[in-house]
C-alpha positions as CSV (number, residue, x, y, z in Angstrom):
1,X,72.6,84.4,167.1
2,X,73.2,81.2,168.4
3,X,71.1,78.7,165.6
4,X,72.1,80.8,162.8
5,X,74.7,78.7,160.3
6,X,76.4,82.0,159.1
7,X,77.4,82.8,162.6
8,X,78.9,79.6,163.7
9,X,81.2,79.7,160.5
10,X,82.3,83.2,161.6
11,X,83.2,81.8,165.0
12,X,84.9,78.9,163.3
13,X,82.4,76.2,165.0
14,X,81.9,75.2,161.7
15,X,84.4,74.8,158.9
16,X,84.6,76.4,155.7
17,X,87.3,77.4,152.9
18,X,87.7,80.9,153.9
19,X,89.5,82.7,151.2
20,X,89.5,86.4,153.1
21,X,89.3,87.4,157.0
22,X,89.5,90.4,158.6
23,X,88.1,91.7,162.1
24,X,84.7,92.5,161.2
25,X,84.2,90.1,158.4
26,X,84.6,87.0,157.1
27,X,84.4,85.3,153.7
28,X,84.0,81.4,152.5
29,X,83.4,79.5,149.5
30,X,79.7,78.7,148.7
31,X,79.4,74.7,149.0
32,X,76.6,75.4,146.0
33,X,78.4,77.0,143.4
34,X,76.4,79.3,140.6
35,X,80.3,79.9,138.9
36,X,83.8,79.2,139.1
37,X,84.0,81.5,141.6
38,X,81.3,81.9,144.3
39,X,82.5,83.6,147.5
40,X,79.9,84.5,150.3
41,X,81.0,87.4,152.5
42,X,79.5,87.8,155.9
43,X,79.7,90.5,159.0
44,X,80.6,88.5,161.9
45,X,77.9,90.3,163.7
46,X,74.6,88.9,163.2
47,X,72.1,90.8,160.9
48,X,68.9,89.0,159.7
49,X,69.3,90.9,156.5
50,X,69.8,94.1,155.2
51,X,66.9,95.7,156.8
52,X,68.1,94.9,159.9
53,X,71.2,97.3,159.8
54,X,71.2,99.9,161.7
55,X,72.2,103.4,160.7
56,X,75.4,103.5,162.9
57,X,76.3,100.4,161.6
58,X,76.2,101.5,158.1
59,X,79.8,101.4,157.9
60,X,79.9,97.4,158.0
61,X,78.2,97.4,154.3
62,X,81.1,99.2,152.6
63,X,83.6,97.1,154.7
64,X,81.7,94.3,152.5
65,X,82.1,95.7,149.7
66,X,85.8,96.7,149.7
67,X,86.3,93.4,150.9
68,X,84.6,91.7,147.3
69,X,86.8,94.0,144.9
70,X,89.9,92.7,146.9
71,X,88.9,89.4,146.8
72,X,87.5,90.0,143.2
73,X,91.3,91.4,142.4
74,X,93.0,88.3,144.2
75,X,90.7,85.8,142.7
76,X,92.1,87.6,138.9
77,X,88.5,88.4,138.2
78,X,89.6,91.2,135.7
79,X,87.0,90.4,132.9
80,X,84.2,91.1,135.5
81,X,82.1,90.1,138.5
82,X,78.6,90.1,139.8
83,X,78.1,90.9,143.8
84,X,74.2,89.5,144.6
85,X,72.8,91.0,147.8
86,X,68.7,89.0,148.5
87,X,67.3,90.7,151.2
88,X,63.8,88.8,152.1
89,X,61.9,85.0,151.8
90,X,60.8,86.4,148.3
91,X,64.4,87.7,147.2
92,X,65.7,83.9,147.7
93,X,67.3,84.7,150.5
94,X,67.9,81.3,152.3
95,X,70.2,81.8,155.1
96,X,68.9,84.6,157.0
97,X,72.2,86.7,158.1
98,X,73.3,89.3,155.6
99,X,75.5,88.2,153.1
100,X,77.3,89.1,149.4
101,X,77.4,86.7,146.7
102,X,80.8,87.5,144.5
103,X,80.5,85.4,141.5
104,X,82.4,85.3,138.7
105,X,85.1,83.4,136.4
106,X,82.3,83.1,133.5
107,X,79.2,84.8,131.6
108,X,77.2,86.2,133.7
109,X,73.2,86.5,131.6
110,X,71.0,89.4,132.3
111,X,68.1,89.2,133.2
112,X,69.2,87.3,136.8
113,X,66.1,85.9,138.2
């Protein structure tokens, strides 16, 4: 999607400190942290949102989620990790291509919201 901030970082028109790459994925440190560690992972295909995937592409949300345990494991997040998906305006999703939070490095509260 050519306006959407998400995609320009996957194509590397816009910098960020990526901390994990592979070919169907990319992931960057949030320039808003919510915890030592807060790592956004993105398909670099353009989804709005969650909604938006379709069932053949089904494949690209475990892809997402491998990829936050392996970054969770790099990053030494033994002690535990939260992985925050907002799908929707209400949710709080603000950037509107699909993306996992991985936060972590202190005590996460229950409830979240």
């Amino acid at each position: 999607m050519e306006d959407c901030l998400f995609c320009k970082i996957a194509k590397k028109e816009i910098p960020s400190e990526t901390v994990y790459e592979n070919d169907s994925l990319i992931a960057f440190r949030d320039i808003d942290p919510q915890a030592p560690t807060h790592i956004l992972i993105i398909p670099k295909e353009h989804f709005a949102s969650l909604e938006e995937i379709p069932e053949e592409k089904k494949g690209i949300l475990a892809d997402l989620l491998l990829a936050a345990r392996q970054i969770a494991k790099d990053k030494e997040l033994s002690r535990g990790y939260r992985i925050v998906l907002n799908t929707g305006k209400d949710s709080g999703q603000a950037v509107f291509h699909i993306h996992f939070h991985l936060l972590g490095g202190r005590q996460m509260t229950w409830p979240p919201g």
